[in-house]
C-alpha positions as CSV (number, residue, x, y, z in Angstrom):
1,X,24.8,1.5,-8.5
2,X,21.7,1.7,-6.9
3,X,21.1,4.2,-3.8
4,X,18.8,1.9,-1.9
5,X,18.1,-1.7,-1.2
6,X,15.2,-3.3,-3.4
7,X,13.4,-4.0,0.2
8,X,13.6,-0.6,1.7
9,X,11.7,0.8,-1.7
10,X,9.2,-2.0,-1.4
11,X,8.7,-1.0,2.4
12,X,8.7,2.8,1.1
13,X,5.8,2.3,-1.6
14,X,4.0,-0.9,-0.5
15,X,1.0,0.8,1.4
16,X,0.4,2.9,-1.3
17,X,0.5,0.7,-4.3
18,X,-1.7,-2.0,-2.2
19,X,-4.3,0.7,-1.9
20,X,-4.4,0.6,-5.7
21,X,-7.8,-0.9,-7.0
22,X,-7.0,-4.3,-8.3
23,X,-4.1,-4.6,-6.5
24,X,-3.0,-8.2,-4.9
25,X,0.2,-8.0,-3.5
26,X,3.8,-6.4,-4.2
27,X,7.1,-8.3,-3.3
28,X,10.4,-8.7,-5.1
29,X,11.1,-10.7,-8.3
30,X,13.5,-11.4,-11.3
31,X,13.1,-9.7,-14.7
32,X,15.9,-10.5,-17.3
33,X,18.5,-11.9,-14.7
34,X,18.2,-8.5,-12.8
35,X,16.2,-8.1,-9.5
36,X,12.8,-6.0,-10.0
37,X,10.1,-4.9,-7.9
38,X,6.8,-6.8,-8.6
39,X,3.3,-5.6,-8.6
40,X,0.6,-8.6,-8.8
41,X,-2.9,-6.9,-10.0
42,X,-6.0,-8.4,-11.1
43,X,-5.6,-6.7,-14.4
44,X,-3.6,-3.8,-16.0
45,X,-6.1,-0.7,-15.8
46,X,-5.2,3.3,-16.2
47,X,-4.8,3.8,-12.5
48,X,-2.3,1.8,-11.8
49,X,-0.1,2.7,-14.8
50,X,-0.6,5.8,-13.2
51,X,0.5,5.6,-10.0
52,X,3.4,3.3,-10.5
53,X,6.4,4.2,-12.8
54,X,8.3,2.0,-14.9
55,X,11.5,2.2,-12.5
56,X,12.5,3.4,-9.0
57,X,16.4,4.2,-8.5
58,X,17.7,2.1,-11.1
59,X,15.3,-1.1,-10.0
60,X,12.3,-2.2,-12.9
61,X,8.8,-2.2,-11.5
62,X,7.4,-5.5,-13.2
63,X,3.5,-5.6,-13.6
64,X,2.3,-9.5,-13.4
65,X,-1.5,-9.8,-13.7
66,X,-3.2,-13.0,-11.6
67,X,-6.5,-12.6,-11.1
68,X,-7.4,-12.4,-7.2
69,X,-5.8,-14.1,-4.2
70,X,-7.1,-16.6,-2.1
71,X,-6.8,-19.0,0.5
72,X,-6.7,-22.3,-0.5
């Protein structure tokens, strides 16, 4: 069981992981049936595999790489 809600660790580490080169955006996902946390990057670079870990209290952290944001 995890110790925190999926939301209160995306509030926790949001600010930081936005402040990542390359990063887009963070929010919550699915991965295998099983909520993860999702970081949205431009692309996959040493810094952020870095900076992030794989998991946080028993939640995956899921890379998906999109290319920028925009307004449409």
């Amino acid at each position: 069981m995890n110790d925190k809600l999926i939301e209160q660790i995306l509030d926790e580490n949001a600010e930081k992981w936005l402040s990542i080169n390359g990063v887009v955006g963070v929010g919550v996902g699915q991965e295998a049936g099983k909520p993860c946390l999702k970081i949205y990057a431009t692309s996959l670079t040493p810094e952020l595999n870095k900076e992030v870990p794989n998991e946080i209290d028993g939640y995956q952290v899921v890379f998906e790489i999109t290319g920028p944001f925009g307004a449409l």
